[in-house]
Kinemage of the C-alpha trace (Angstrom):
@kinemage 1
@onewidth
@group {chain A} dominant
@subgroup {mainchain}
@vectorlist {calphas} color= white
{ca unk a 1} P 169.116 106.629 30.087
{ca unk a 2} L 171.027 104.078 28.300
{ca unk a 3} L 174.440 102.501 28.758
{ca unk a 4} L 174.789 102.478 25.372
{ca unk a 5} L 174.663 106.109 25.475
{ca unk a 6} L 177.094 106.584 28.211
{ca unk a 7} L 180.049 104.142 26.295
{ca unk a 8} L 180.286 107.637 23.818
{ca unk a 9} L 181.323 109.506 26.862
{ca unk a 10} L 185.148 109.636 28.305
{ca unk a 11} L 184.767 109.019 32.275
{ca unk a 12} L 185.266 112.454 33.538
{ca unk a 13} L 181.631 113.120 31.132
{ca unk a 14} L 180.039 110.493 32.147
{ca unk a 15} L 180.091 110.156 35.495
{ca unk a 16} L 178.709 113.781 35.582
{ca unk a 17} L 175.594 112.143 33.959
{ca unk a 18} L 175.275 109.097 35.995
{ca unk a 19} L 175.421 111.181 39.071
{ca unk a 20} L 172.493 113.295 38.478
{ca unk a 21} L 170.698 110.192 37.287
{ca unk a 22} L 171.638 108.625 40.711
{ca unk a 23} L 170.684 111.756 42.706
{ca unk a 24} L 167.081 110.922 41.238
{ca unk a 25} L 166.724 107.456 41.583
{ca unk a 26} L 169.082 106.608 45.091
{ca unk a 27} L 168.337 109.739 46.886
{ca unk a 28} L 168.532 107.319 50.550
{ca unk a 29} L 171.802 105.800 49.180
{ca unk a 30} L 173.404 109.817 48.903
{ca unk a 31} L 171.928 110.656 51.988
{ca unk a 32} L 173.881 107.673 53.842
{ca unk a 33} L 177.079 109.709 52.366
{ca unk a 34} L 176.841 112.161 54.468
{ca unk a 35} L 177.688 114.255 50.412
{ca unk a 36} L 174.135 115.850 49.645
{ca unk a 37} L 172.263 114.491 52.759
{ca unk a 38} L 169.316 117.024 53.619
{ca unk a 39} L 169.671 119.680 56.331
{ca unk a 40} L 168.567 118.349 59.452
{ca unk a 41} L 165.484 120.602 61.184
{ca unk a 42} L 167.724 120.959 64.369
{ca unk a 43} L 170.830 122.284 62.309
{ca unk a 44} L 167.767 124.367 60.501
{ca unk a 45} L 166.201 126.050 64.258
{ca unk a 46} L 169.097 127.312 64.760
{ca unk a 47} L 169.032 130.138 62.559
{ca unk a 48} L 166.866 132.983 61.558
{ca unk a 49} L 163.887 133.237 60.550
{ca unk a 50} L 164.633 134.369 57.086
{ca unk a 51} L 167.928 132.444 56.961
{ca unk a 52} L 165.864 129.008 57.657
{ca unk a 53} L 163.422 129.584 54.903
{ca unk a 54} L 165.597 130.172 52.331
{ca unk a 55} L 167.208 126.991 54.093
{ca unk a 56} L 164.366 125.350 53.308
{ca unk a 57} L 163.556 126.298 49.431
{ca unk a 58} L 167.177 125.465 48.350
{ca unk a 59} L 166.908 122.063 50.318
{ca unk a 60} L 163.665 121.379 48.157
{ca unk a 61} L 165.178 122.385 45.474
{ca unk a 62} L 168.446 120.113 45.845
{ca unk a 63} L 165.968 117.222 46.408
{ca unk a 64} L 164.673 117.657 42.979
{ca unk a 65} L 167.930 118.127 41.148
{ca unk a 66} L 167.144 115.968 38.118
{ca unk a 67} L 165.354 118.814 36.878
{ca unk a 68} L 166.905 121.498 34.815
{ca unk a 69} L 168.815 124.154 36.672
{ca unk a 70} L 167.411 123.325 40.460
{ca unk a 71} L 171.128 122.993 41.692
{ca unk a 72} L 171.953 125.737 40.262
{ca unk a 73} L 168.855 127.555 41.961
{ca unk a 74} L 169.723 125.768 45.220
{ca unk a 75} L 173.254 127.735 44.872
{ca unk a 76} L 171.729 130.989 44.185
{ca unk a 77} L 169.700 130.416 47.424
{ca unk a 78} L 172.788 128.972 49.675
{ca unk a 79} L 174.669 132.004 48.390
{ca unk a 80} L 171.787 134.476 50.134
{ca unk a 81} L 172.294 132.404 53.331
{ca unk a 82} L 175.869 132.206 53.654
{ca unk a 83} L 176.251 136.118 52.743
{ca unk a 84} L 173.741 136.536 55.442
{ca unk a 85} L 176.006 134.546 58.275
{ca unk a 86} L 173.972 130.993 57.836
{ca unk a 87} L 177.125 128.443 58.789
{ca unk a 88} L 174.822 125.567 57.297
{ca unk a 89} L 174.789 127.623 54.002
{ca unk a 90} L 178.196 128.353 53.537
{ca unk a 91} L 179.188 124.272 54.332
{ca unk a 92} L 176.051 123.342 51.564
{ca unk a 93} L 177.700 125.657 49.275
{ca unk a 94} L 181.166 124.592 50.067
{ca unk a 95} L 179.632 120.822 49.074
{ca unk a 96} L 177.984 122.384 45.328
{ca unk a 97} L 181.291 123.722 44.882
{ca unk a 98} L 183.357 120.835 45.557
{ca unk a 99} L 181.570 118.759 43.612
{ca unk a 100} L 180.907 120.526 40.725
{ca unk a 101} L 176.733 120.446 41.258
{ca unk a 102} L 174.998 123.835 39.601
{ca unk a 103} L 178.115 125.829 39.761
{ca unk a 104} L 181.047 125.145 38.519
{ca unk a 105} L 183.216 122.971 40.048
{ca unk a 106} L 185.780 124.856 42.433
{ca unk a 107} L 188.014 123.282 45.206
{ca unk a 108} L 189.692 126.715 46.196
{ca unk a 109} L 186.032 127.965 46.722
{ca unk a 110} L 184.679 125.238 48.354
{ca unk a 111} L 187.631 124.948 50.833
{ca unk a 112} L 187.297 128.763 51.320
{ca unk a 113} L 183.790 128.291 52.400
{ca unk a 114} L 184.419 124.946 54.399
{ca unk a 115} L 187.097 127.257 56.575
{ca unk a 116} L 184.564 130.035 57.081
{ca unk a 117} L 181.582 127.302 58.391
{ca unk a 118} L 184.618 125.055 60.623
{ca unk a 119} L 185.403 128.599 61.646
{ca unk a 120} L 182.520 128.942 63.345
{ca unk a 121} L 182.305 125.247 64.783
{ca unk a 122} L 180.301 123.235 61.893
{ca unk a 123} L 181.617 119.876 62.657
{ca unk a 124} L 181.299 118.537 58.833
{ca unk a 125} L 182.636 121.384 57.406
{ca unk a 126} L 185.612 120.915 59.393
{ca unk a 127} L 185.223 117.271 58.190
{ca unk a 128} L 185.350 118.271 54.431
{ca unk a 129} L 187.989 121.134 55.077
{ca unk a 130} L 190.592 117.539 56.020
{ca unk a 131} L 188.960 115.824 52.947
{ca unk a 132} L 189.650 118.178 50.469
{ca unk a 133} L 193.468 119.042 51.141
{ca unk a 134} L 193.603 122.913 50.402
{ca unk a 135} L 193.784 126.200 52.123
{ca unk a 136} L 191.653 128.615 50.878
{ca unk a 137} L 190.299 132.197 51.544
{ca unk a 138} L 189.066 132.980 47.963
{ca unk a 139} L 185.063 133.157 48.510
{ca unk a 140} L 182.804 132.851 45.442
{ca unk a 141} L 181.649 136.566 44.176
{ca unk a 142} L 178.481 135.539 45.108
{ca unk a 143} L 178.605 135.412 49.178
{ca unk a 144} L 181.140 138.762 49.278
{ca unk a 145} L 178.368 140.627 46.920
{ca unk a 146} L 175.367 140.524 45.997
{ca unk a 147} L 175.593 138.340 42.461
{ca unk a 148} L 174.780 135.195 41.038
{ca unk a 149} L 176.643 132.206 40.660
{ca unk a 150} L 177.976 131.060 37.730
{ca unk a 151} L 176.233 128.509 35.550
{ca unk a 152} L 178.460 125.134 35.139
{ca unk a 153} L 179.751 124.487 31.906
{ca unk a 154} L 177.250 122.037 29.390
{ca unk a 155} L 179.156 118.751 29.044
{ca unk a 156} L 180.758 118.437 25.715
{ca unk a 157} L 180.222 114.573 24.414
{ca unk a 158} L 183.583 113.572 23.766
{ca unk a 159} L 184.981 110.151 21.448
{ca unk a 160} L 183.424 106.980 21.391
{ca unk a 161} L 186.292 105.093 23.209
{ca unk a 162} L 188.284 102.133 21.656
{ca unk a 163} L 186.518 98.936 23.753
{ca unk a 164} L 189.625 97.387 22.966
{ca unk a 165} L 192.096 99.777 24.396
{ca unk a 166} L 189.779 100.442 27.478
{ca unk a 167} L 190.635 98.801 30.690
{ca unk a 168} L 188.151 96.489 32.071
{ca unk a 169} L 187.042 98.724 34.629
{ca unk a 170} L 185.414 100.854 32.257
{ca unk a 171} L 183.179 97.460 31.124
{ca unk a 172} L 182.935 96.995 35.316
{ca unk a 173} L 181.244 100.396 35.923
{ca unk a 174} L 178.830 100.393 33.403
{ca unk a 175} L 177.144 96.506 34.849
{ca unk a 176} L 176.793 97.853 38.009
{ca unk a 177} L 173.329 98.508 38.996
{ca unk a 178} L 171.934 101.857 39.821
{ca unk a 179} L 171.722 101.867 43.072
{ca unk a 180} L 175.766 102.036 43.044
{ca unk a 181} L 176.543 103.933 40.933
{ca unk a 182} L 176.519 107.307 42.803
{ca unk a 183} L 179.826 106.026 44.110
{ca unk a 184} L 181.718 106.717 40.571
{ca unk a 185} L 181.442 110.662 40.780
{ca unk a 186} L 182.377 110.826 43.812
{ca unk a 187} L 185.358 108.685 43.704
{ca unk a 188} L 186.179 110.721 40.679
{ca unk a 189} L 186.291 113.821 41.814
{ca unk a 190} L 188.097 112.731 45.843
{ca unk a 191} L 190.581 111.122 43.301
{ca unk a 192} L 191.520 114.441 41.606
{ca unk a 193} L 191.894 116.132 45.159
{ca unk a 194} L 194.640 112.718 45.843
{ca unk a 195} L 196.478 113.075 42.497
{ca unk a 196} L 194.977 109.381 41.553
{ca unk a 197} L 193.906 107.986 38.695
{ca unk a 198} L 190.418 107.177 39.395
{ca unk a 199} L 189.958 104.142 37.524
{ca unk a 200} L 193.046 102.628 39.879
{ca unk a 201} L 190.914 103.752 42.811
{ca unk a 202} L 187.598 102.270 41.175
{ca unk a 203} L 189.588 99.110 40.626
{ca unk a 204} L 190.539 98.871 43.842
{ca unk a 205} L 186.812 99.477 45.262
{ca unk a 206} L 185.385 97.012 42.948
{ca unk a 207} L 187.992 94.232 44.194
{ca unk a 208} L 187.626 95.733 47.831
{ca unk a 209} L 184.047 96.136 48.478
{ca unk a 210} L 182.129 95.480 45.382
{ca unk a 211} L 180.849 99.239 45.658
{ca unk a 212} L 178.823 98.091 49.157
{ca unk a 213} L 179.746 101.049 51.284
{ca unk a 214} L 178.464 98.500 54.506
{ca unk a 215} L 180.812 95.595 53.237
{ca unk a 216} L 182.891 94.323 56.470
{ca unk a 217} L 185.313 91.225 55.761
{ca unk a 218} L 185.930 88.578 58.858
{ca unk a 219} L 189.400 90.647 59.477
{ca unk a 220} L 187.055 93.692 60.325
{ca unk a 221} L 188.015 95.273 57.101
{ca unk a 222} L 185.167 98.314 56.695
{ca unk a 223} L 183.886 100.015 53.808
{ca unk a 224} L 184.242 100.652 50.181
{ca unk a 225} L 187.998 100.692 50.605
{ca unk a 226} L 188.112 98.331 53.321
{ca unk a 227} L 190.004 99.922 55.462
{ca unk a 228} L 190.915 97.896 58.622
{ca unk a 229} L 190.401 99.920 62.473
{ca unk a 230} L 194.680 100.881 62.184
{ca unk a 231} L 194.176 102.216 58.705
{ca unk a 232} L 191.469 104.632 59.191
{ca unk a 233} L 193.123 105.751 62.683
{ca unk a 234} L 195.921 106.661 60.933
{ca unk a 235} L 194.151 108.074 58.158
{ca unk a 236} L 191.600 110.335 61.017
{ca unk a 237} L 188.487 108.803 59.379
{ca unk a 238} L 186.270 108.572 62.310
{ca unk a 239} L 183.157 106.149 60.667
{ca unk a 240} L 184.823 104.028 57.941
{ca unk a 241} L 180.726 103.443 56.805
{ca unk a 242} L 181.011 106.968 55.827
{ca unk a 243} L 181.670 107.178 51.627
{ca unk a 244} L 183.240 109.991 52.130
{ca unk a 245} L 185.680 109.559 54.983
{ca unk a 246} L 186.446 106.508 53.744
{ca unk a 247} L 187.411 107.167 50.296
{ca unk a 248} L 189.676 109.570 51.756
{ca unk a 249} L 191.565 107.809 53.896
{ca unk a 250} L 191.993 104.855 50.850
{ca unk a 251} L 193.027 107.273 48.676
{ca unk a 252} L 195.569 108.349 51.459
{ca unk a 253} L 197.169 105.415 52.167
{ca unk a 254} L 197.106 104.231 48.849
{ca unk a 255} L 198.506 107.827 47.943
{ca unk a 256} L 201.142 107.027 50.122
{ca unk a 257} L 201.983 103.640 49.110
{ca unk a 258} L 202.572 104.882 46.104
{ca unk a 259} L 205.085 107.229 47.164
{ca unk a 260} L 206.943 104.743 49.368
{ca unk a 261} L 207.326 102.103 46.165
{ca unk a 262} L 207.557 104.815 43.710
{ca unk a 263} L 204.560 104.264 41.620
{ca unk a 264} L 205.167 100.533 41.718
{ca unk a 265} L 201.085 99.978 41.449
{ca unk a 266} L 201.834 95.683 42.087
{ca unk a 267} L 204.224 96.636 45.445
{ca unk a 268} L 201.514 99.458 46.247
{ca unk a 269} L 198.722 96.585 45.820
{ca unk a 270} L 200.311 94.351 47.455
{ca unk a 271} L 200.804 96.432 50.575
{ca unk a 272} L 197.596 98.049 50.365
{ca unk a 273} L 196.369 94.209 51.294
{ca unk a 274} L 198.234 92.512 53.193
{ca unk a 275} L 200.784 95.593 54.456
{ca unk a 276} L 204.208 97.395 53.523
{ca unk a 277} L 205.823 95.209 56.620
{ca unk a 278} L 205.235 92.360 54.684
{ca unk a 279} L 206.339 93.446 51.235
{ca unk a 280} L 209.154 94.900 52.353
{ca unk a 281} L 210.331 91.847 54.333
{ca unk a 282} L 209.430 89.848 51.357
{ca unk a 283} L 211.174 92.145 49.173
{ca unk a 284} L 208.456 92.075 46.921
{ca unk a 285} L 204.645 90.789 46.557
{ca unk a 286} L 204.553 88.363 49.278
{ca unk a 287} L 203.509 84.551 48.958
{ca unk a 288} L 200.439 84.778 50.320
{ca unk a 289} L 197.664 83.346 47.681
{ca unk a 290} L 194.646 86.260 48.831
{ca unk a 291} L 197.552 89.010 48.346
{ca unk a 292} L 198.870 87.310 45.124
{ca unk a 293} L 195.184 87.362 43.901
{ca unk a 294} L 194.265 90.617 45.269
{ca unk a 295} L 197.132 92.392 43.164
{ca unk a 296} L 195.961 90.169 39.977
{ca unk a 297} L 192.266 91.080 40.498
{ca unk a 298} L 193.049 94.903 40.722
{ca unk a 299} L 195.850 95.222 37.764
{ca unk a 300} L 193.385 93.163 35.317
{ca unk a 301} L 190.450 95.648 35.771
{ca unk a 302} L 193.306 98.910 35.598
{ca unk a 303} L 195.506 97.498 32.926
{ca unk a 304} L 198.868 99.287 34.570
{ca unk a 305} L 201.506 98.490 36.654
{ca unk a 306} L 202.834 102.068 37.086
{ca unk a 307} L 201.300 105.319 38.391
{ca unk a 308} L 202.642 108.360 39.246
{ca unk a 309} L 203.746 109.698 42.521
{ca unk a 310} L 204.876 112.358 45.012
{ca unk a 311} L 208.257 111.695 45.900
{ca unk a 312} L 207.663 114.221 49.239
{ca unk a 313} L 205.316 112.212 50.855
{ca unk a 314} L 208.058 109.408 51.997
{ca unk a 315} L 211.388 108.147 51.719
{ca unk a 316} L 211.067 105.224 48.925
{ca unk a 317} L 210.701 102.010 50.486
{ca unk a 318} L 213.745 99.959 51.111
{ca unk a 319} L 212.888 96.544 48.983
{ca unk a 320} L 212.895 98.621 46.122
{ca unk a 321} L 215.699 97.607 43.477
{ca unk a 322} L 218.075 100.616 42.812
{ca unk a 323} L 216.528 101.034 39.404
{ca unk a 324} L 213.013 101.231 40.273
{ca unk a 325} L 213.222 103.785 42.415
């Protein structure tokens, strides 16, 4: 597959496509994700007979999702198991679901079955029930009868885009190598679930972390987002190495920042490295030269300074000027 190719497709398009391109060629680098990892035989022994086999076929068949329709096979399979009480199959089709991966892409589903799995004491479900931020009891058709899933929708190739319009973050994604770029869809869609524009967030990763989900800087900054030990306490994320968790606790606190400067993306930057303490007692982007070239670094590759916010998740931030509030 060409990059060439991929320029004629708007982000939320192509990132579909580099995905399933990644699953095939960084199948270790997904795994580490903890996002499509393969059922572990212990997890497995724990259930029927029956239940583990089919278990096992839609596992295969997820392995080998490059080709045509095996996702959606793989959902027709986790469907059987989760209508037949298999906690594994209800989180694995809580994870197609929430990403969008041969069905179509459903948070109120996937959050339904990621409360059914925690429900019954699956630890990652429970994990994915905090990452995805909804309340849910609607269950696919599929697990409360005895139907098939729903087919995802062909991606439509939209515009070539204007390379002069784009932000440099668009140019940014497409050098990276393979190997990282299995970060992009997932970013994309954890941004949706934030209210985020994920090309901020992507900017932010590529200044952070350089996509290295093992990146640690001498301040013990961890992860794609590098979030420091405070930051993911107060954010709940448990292993920071985890793309996942700590995506969403970024997206949290950078969620939040937001909200507190009130879509102010420099003051939001600027806090996001070197904390809100310090632009609020600065009144502003402090003068620290890594901050000042932090915030530079990040608004070159977005091509913004504004962004919008919920006013509900804080009180707005007292070094804000009456008129940028």
């Amino acid at each position: 597959m060409s990059l060439n190719f991929l320029s004629f497709l708007p982000l939320a398009a192509w990132v579909t496509v580099l995905f399933l391109a990644a699953c095939a060629q960084t199948g270790v680098a997904l795994a580490q994700t903890g996002v499509f990892a393969p059922t572990p035989v212990a997890v497995l022994e724990d259930e029927p007979p029956a239940l583990r086999r089919l278990m096992q076929q839609a596992n295969e068949l997820e392995s080998a999702a490059e080709i045509e329709d095996n996702a959606w096979q793989a959902a027709v399979l986790y469907c059987q198991a989760a209508r037949g009480g298999s906690t594994e199959g209800q989180y694995r089709l809580g994870m197609l679901y929430a990403f969008g991966r041969g069905v179509p892409e459903g948070r109120s589903l996937a959050a339904a079955l990621f409360s059914l799995a925690a429900s019954q004491g699956h630890a990652q479900a429970s994990q994915m029930l905090d990452t995805i931020q909804l309340t849910s009891v609607e269950l696919p058709a599929c697990v409360t009868g005895a139907q098939l899933p729903e087919k995802p929708a062909p991606i439509v190739q939209g515009p070539q885009p204007d390379p002069v319009a784009s932000p440099l973050i668009d140019k940014f994604l497409l050098s990276l190598p393979a190997h990282k770029r299995w970060v992009i869809p997932l970013t994309t869609t954890l941004s949706a679930w934030y209210a985020l524009d994920p090309k901020l967030v992507l900017s932010v990763i590529a200044v952070e972390s350089n996509f290295e989900t093992g990146a640690q800087s001498p301040k013990a900054a961890m992860g794609l987002m590098q979030l420091i030990p405070d930051t993911a306490e107060r954010f709940n994320v448990r292993n920071a190495y985890d793309a996942t968790q700590n995506l969403r606790g970024g997206m949290r606190y950078l969620r939040w920042l937001l909200s507190y400067y009130r879509g102010n993306i420099v003051y939001a930057l600027a806090a996001y490295n070197a904390g809100e303490k310090q632009v609020d007692r600065y009144k502003g982007v402090p003068p620290f030269p890594e901050t000042r070239a932090y915030v530079q670094r990040v608004i070159s590759l977005y091509g913004s300074v504004r962004h919008a916010f919920d006013a509900s998740l804080t009180v707005a931030s007292p070094s804000l000027a009456a008129g940028a509030r």
